[in-house]
Each structure stands twice: as C-alpha cells, then as structure tokens.
C-alpha positions as CSV (number, residue, x, y, z in Angstrom):
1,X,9.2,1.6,-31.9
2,X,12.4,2.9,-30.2
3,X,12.4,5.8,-27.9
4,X,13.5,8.8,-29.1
5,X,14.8,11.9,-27.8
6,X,12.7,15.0,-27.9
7,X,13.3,18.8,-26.5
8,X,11.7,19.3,-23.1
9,X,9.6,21.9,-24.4
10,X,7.8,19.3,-26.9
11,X,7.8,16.7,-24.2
12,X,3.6,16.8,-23.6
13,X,2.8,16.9,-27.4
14,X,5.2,13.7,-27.6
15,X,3.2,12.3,-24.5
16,X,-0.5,12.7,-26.1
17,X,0.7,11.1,-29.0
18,X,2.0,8.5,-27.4
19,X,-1.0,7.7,-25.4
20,X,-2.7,8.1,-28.3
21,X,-0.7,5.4,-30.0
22,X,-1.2,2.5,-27.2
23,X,-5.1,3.4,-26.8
24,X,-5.2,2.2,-30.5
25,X,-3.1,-1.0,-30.0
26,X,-4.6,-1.5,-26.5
27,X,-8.4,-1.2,-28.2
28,X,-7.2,-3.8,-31.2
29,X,-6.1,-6.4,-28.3
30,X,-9.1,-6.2,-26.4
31,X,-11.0,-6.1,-29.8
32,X,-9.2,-9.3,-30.7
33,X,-11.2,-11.3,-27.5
34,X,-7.4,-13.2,-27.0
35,X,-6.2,-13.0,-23.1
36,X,-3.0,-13.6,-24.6
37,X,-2.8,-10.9,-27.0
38,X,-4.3,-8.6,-24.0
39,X,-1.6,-9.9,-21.7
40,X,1.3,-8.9,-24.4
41,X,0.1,-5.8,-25.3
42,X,-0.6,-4.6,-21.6
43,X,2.6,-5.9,-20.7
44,X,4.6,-3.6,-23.8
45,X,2.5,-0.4,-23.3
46,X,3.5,-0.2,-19.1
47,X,6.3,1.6,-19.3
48,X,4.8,4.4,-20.9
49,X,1.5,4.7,-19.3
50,X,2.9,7.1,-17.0
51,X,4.6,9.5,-20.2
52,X,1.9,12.1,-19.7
53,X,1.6,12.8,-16.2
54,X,5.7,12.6,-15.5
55,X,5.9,15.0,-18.9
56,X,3.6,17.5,-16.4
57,X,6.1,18.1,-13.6
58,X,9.5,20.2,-13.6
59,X,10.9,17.3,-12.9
60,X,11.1,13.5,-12.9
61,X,10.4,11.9,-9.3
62,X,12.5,9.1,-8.4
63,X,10.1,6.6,-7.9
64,X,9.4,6.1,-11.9
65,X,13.0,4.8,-12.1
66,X,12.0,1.9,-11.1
67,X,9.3,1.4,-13.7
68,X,11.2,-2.0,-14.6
69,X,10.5,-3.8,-10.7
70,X,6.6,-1.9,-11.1
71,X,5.9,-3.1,-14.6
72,X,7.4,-6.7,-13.3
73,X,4.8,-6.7,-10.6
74,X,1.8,-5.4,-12.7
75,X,2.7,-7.9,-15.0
76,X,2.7,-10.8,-13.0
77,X,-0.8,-9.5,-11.8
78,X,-2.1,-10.0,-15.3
79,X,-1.2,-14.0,-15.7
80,X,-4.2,-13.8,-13.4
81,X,-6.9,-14.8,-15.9
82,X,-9.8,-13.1,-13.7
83,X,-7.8,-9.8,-13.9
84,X,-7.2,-10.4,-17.7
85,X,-11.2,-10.3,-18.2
86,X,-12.3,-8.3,-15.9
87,X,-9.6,-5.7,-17.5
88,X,-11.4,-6.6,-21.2
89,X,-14.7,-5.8,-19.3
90,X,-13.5,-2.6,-18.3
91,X,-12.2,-1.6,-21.8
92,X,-15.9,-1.5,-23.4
93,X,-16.3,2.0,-24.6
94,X,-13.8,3.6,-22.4
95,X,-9.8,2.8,-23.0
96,X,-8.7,4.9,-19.8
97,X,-10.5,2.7,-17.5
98,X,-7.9,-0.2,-17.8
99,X,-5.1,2.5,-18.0
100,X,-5.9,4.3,-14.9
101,X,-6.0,0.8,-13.1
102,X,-2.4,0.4,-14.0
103,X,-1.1,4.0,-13.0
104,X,-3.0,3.4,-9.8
105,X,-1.7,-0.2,-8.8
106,X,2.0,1.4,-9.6
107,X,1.2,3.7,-7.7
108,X,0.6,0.9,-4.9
109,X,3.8,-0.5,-5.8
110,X,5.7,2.6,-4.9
111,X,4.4,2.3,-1.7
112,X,5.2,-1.3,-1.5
113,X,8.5,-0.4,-2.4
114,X,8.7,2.7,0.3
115,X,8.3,0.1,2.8
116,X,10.4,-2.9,1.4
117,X,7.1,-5.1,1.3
118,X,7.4,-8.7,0.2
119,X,6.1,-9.9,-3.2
120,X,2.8,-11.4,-1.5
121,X,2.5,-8.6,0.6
122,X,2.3,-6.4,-2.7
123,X,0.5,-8.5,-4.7
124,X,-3.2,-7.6,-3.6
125,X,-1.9,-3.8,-3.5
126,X,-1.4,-4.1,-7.3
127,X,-4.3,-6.0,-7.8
128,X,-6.7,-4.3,-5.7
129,X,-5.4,-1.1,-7.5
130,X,-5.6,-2.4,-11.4
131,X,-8.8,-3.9,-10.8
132,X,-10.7,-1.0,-8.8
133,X,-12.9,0.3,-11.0
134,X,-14.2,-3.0,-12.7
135,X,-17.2,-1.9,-11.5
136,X,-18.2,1.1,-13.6
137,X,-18.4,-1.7,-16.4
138,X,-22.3,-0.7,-16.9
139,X,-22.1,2.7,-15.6
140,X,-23.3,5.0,-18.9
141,X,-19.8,6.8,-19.8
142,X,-22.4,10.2,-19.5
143,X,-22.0,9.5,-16.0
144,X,-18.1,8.5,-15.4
145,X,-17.5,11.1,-17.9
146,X,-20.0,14.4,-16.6
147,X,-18.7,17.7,-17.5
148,X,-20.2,18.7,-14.1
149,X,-20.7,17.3,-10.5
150,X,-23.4,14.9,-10.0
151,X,-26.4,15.9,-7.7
152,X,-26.4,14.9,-4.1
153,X,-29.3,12.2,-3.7
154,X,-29.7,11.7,-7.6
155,X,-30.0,7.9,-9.1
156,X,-26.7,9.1,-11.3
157,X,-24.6,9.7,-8.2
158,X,-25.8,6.6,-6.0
159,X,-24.8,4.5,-9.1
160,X,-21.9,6.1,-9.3
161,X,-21.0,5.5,-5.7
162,X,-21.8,1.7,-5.6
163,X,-19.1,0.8,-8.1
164,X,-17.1,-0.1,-5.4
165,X,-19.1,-2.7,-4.0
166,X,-20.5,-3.9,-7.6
167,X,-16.6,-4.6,-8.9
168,X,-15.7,-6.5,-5.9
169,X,-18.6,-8.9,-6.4
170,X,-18.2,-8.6,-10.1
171,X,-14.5,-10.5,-9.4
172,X,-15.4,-13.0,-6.9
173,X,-18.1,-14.2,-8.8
174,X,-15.2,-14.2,-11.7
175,X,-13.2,-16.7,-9.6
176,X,-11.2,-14.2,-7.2
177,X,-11.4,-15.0,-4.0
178,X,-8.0,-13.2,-2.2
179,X,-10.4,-11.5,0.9
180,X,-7.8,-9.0,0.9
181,X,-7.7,-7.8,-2.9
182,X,-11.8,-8.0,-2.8
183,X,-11.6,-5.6,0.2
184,X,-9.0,-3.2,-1.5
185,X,-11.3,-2.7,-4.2
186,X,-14.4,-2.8,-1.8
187,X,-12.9,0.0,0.1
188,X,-10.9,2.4,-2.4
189,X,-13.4,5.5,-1.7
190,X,-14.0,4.9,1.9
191,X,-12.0,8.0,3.8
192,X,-10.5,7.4,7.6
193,X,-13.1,10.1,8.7
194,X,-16.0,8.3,7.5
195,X,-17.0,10.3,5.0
196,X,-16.3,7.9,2.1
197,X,-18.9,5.8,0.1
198,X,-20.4,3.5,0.1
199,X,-20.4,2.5,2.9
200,X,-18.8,5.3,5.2
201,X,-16.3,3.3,6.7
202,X,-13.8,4.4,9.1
203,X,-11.5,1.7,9.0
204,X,-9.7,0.0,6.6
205,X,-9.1,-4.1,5.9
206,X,-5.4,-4.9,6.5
207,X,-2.7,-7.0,5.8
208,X,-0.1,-7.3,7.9
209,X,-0.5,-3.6,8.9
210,X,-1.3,-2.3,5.6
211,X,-4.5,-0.3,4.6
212,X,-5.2,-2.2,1.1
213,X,-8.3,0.2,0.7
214,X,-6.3,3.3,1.4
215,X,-3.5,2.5,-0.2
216,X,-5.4,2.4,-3.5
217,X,-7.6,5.1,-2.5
218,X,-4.5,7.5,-2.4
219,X,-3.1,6.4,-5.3
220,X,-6.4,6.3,-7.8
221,X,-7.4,10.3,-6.6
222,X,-3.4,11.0,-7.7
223,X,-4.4,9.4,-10.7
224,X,-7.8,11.6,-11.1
225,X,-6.1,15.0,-10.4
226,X,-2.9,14.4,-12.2
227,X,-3.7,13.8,-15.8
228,X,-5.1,15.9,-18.4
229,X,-8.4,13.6,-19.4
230,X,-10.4,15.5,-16.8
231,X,-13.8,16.6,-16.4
232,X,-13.9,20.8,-17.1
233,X,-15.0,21.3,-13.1
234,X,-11.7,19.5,-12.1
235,X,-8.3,21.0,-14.0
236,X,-5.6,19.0,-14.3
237,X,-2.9,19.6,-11.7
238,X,0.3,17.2,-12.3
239,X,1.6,14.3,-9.9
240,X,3.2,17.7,-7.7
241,X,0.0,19.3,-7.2
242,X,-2.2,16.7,-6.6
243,X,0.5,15.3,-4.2
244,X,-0.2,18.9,-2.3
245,X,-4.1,18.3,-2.4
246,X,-3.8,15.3,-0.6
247,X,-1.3,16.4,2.2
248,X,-4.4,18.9,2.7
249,X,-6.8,16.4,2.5
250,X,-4.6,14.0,5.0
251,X,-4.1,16.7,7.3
252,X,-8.3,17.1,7.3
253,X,-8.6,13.7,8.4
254,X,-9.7,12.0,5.3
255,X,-6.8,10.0,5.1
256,X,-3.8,8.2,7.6
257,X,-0.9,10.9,7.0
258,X,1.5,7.7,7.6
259,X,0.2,6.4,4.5
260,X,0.3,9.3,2.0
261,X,3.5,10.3,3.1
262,X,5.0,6.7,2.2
263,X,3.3,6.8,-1.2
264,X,5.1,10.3,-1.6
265,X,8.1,9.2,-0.3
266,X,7.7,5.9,-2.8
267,X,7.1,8.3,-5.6
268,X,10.3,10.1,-4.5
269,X,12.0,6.8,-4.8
270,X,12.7,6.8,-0.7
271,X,13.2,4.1,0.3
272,X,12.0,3.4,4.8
273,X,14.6,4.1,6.6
C-alpha cells in the first residue's frame, strides 16, 4: 500500500489504523508457523512501527530519518533463527509484545548511531532490545496488561519481575549464546542505584564501554510511556514527555545521565561530536 499524504490534524487517526493494519498481517505471519514469512512481514511493517508515537509529538525528531540504516539493522537481527522464534513465542495472545521489541531495539540503534558504534558493537544492542521481553511468554496477559499497579510482595508482581531472568534463559537454551545480548536482556530493569529487579544490580555488563542492560532499559520505559496502549494508572505521554521523565529519573540516580542523554541526542539525530 503506498503512503499517502494526510492533514496533520488526522495524523493519529491515520496512525491507529495503520497499526491496526500490520497487527492483522503481523498475527497471519506468526499464525502461518513459517520463519520466513515472519521474517518478510517484520521486515515490511518496520518502518511504520514508530507512526503512532512520532504522530504524538509537535514535531518529528531527527533520529527517525534514519529509519532506513535502523530497519537495516533490525532486520539483520531477524536472520537470526533464535530471534525469529522466540519473536513467534512472544506473539501468543499479545501482538504488542514483538512490536515494542522493535521500537525498543531502534531505540538502541539511535544510540548506537549517537556514538558512531560499529555493526558488531550494535548488534547485541538490537538484539538485547527486540528480544527483552521473551520472557513474559507465560505471564497471564491479566498481569502484563493490569488496569492497576501490582501489590508489593504479591505472587503477580514477583512473576512479573522475573521475566528478565526467565527470557534470557528462555534464548540460551534456544541456541543464543552472545554473553553480552543474554546480559542485555538479563539486565533491562536493573537501575544504576540498585533499585531495579530482579536482582538489584548496580552495575551494568559492558561492551567495549557500553551498558547493554541500560541501554535497553532506557529505551524499553520510552517505549512504555510514549504510546497510547497503556494501562489507565499510566497516561500516555509522547516520545517528548517521556524523554522529560527520564532526565528526572537520571538526575535521581536511576540511570547514567551519559547514557540517556546519547539516546536523546540519537533520537535528535546528533550525531558525537
């Protein structure tokens, strides 16, 4: 379908349909059981998993122009046949899982870019980030999905919070076995302060100086503020204000200011000076 033009006013309603659109084709792929049919369909529907949250904003941010080098990367991450599957795991019952993976490993990818990264250096960002939540596979969606916050010390919440952990043993027991994508997805809710879970670390696994965990951490609570699909307790604030929630939240201590200012600055379309 060619892209049309639309008023800026209408630009949202275009947006929901348009998600609406790909959630269909996305949940006939992964009906179909074919890696290959998941691959092409994944591959076509990138460029416009970020319609909704850019239609949010005032303005576009620089960083989405380059949605051609980030769906290049993200694609290369799915000839991985581990990610393919674990992605058709994800899908069961909930279509947003597998499209929140990809907002949140671009996400990565502007950072990457920020920073002029290498292609290798990158790779376990993306992967780390498309592949975090694998672990919510057999999480009841009355959980992922509660209109209200879960109780401190329930079952409900420690389940919740051990997704981490669960998906990165889910994909090494799938066959992948990069130590530095495992910890990425190990360590996507662990906060610099040590008031993340599971396992309240304060400090991140790196690469060549890069926080994989935080990296992805940053970009997959963008990704839970930003969009509309949110629980009631939680509004949706666009990419701008959650951007200003986590300047806040860096400033706290719960995460390395270097690293959300490169992610904002990759959103931006900075590039390090």
């Amino acid at each position: 379908i060619p892209r049309l033009y639309c008023r800026g006013e209408y630009r949202h309603d275009v947006a929901e349909l348009t998600q609406k659109g790909f959630y269909g084709q996305l949940g006939h792929a992964f009906a179909s059981g074919d890696l290959e049919a998941i691959h092409g369909t994944m591959t076509e529907i990138m460029p416009d998993v970020f319609v909704e949250l850019t239609s949010k904003d005032q303005h576009d941010h620089g960083g989405f122009d380059a949605l051609h080098s980030i769906v290049d990367l993200l694609t290369s991450c799915l000839k991985d046949r581990t990610a393919l599957q674990s992605l058709a795991t994800m899908e069961d019952g909930n279509l947003s899982l597998p499209i929140h993976g990809c907002r949140v490993a671009a996400y990565a990818a502007m950072f990457a870019n920020y920073h002029g990264l290498s292609r290798d250096d990158t790779h376990p960002l993306c992967m780390a980030g498309l592949l975090a939540d694998v672990g919510k596979v057999d999480i009841p969606e009355s959980i992922i999905l509660a209109e209200s916050r879960l109780e401190d010390g329930s079952d409900e919440l420690a389940r919740l919070q051990a997704h981490p952990v669960i998906g990165a043993g889910i994909l090494y027991a799938g066959g992948l076995d990069d130590m530095f994508t495992l910890a990425g997805v190990r360590e996507h809710h662990e906060r610099q302060d040590g008031s993340g879970y599971p396992q309240g670390l304060t400090n991140f696994t790196a690469r060549n100086g890069v926080k994989i965990g935080e990296v992805v951490a940053i970009g997959d609570c963008i990704d839970l503020l930003a969009p509309d699909a949110r629980p009631a307790y939680r509004p949706a604030v666009g990419i701008d204000g959650a951007l200003v929630t986590l300047d806040a939240e860096a400033g706290q201590g719960l995460f390395d200011p270097q690293v959300h200012g490169a992610i904002v600055q990759g959103i931006n379309g900075k590039i390090e000076p």
